[in-house]
N, C-alpha and C positions, 0 to 999 in steps of 0.2 A: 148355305150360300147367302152371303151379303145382301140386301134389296136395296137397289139403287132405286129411289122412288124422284121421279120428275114433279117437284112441287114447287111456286113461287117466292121466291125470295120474301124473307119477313119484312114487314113494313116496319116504318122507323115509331113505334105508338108511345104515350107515356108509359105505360107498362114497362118492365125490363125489359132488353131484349133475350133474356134467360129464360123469362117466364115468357115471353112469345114463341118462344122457341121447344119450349114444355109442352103450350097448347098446341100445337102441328105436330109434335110427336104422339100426343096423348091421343087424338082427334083419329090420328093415321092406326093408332093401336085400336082402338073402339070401332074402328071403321074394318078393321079386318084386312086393312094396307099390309098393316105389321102383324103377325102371329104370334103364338107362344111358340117359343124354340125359335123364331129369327132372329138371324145376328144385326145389329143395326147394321149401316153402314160405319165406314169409319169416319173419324174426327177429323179429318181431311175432307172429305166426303161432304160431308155435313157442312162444314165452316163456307166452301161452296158454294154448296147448294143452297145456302141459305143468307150466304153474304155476312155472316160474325164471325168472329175472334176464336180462338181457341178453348178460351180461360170462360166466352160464354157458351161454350159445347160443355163443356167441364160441368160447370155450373148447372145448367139443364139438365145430363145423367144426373147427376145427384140428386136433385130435385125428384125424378122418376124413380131412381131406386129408392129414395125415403115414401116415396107413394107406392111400391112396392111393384110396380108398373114392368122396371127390366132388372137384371143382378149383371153386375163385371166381374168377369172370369179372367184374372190377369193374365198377362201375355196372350189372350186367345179372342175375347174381346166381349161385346157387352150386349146380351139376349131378352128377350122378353120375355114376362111373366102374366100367368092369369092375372085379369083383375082384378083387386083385393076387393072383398064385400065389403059396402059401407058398413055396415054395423059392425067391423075387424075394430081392435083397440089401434089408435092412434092419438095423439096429442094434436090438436086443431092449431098450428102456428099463430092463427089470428087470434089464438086466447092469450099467448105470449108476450104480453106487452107492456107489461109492466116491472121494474128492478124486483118487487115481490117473487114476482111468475117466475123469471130467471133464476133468482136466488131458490126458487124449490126445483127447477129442472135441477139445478148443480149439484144439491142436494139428494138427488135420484140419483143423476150418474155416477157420485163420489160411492153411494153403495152396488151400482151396478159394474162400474169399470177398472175398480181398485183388482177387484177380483178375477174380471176378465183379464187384466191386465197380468194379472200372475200365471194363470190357468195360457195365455198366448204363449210367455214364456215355456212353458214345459213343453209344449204341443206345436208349435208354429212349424212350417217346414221350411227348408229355403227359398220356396216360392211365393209362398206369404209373407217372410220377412221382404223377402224384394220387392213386392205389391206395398208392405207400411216406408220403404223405401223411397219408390218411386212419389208416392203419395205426399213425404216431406220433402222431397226435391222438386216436385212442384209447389209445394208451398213455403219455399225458399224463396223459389222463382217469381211470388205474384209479389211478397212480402218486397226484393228490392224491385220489380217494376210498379210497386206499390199499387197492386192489382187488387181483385177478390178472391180474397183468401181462403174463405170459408169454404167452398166447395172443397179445395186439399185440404182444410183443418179438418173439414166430415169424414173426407174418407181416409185417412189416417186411423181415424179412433175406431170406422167401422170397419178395417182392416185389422184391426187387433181383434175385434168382436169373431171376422170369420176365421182369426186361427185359433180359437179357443180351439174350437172343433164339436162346439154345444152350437147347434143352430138355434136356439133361444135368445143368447145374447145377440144374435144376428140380427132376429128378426124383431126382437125389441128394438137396436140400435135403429134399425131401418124404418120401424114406425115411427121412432121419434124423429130421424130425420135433420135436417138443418136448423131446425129451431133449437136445438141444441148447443149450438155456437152463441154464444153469447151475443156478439158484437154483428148476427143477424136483425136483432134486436133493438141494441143498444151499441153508443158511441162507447166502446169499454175503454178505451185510452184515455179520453174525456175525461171520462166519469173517476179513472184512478190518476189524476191529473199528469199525466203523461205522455212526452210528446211520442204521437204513432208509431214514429221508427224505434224510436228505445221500446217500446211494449212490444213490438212484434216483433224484435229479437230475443225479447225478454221469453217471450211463449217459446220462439221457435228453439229457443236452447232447454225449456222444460220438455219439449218433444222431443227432441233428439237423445237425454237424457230416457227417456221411457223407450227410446227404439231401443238404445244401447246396453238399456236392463234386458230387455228382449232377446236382442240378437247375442248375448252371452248367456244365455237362457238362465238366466238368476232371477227366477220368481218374488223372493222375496223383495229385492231392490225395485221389479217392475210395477210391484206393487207400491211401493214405497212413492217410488218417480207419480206413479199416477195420481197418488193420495195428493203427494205435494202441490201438482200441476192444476190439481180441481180446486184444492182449499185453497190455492194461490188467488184463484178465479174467484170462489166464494169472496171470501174475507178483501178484495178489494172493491167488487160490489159489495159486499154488506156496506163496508165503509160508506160507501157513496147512499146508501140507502138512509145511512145512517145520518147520515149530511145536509139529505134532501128534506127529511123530515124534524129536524132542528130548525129548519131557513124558515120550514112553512109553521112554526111554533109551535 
């Protein structure tokens, strides 16, 4: 059963209001509001109860599933999990801060998801392609209301991670989390001198290109799309790295 839980509308703080909205779900799970096995409310529900946007409901799950906090069960909806132990392997975002830092997360993922990405292909069902679906159709959607993206670019790539049907890739994707996206980061359009809308058509058609290796379950192309999509990412950070430290001599 859904918990309709009666709490105060978030205040307006410098903080996101994503990450406000983290902290009151996190607070509610610790506190024993929310349990393991409860289904949140839903993103109606929520947006509500707490007076945001959709895209920052969005943004908050994802945030909690990369702290391993709830999982989303497509079409059925999004549950809580034990509290991961601090001492679990995760990547600390605030180490992420530098064109270096990125440039070696990209360099993990390109050997972690090259191959997820083929292993999705053979395995995925039609329910999980329509979860990496639904996933780019919302990040279609933030892209022309020129929203935040990042939350559908996450769960897109950790949608391919749970159709492998290996929960290792899962549960790596999930520790690492949004720090993963570059452009959490870093101005990635900027930095590959490009204006916003041409780059995030530019991404959104390397996605779609990996859904479409996917959903004709051609492993080898899926892997291919993905290769391409990550060293795309790399090599136009490098560039920029490469740029920044020519300037400073």
């Amino acid at each position: 059963m859904e918990n309709q839980i009666d709490v105060p509308r978030l205040p307006r703080k410098r903080r996101s209001l994503a990450q406000e909205l983290v902290t009151v779900l996190s607070e509610q799970i610790r506190d024993g509001l929310l349990k393991r096995g409860d289904k949140l409310p839903t993103e109606s529900a929520i947006m509500a109860a707490h007076g945001v946007s959709r895209t920052v409901v969005r943004e908050a799950i994802s945030r909690l599933q990369a702290a391993g906090q709830v999982e989303t069960r497509h079409g059925i909806g999004t549950f809580v999990l034990d509290t991961p132990s601090p001492s679990g392997f995760r990547i600390d975002p605030a180490t992420v801060v530098t064109l270096r830092d990125v440039l070696a997360i990209l360099e993990l993922r390109i050997s972690l998801e090259v191959e997820s990405a083929g292993l999705a292909a053979q395995r995925r069902s039609a329910e999980q392609l329509a979860g990496m679906r639904a996933a780019l159709d919302a990040l279609n959607d933030s892209t022309a209301r020129e929203g935040d993206a990042v939350a559908s670019d996450f769960q897109f790539h950790l949608q391919i991670a749970l159709s492998t049907g290996n929960r290792y890739f899962t549960d790596i994707m999930t520790h690492l989390g949004t720090s993963i996206i570059p452009r959490t980061r870093l101005n990635s359009a900027r930095l590959a001198h490009d204006d916003q809308q041409h780059y995030m058509t530019r991404l959104n058609r390397e996605h779609e290109e990996i859904y479409e290796a996917i959903a004709r379950q051609d492993a080898d192309a899926a892997r291919a799309a993905m290769r391409l999509h990550l060293t795309n990412s790399r090599e136009r950070l490098r560039h920029a790295h490469e740029e920044a430290q020519a300037q400073r001599g």
